[in-house]
N, C-alpha and C positions, 0 to 999 in steps of 0.2 A: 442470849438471854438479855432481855431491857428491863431495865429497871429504874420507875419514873419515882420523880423527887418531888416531895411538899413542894409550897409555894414556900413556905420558911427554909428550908433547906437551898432553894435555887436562889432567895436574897443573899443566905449566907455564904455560897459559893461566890458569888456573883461581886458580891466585898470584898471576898479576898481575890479575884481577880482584880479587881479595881485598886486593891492595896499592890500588888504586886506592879498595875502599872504606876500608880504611885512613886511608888522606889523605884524603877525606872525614868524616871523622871529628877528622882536626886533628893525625893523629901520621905518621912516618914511620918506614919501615921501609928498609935496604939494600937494593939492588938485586938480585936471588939468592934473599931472605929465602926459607924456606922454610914458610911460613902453614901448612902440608899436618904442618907437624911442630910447631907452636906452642904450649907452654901454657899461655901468657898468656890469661887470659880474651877479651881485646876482642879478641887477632890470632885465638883459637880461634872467634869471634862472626864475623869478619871471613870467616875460611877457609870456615863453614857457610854463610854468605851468598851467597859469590862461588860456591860446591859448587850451592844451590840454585838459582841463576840462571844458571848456565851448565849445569845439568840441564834448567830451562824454555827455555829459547833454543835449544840444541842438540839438545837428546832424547838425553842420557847419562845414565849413571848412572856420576857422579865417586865417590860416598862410595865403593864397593869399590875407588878408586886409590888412597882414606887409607891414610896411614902408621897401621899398627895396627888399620884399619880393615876 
């Protein structure tokens, strides 16, 4: 059974993927943060990562949900 996600729903995932590598990386972010709107290098490193992997895992295409993008 598949079950497909808003476009709101797959930024929000897609965040907290990016929060998660985040803290992997040694920093944290607010709970909310929004990575999808960040222009801090490492959270903009962070958002393209979790964007990429949750595009191979899922079979989406996040970058057209970026903010600007």
């Amino acid at each position: 059974m598949e079950t497909s996600l808003s476009e709101e729903e797959i930024v929000q995932r897609a965040n907290e993927l990016a929060r998660r590598f985040y803290a992997i990386r040694g920093y944290s972010a607010g709970e909310g943060y929004r990575f999808d709107q960040a222009t801090n290098p490492h959270e903009v490193e962070c958002w393209d990562m979790a964007v990429e992997a949750f595009d191979y895992i899922a079979c989406t295409d996040e970058e057209g949900g970026k903010a600007g993008g």
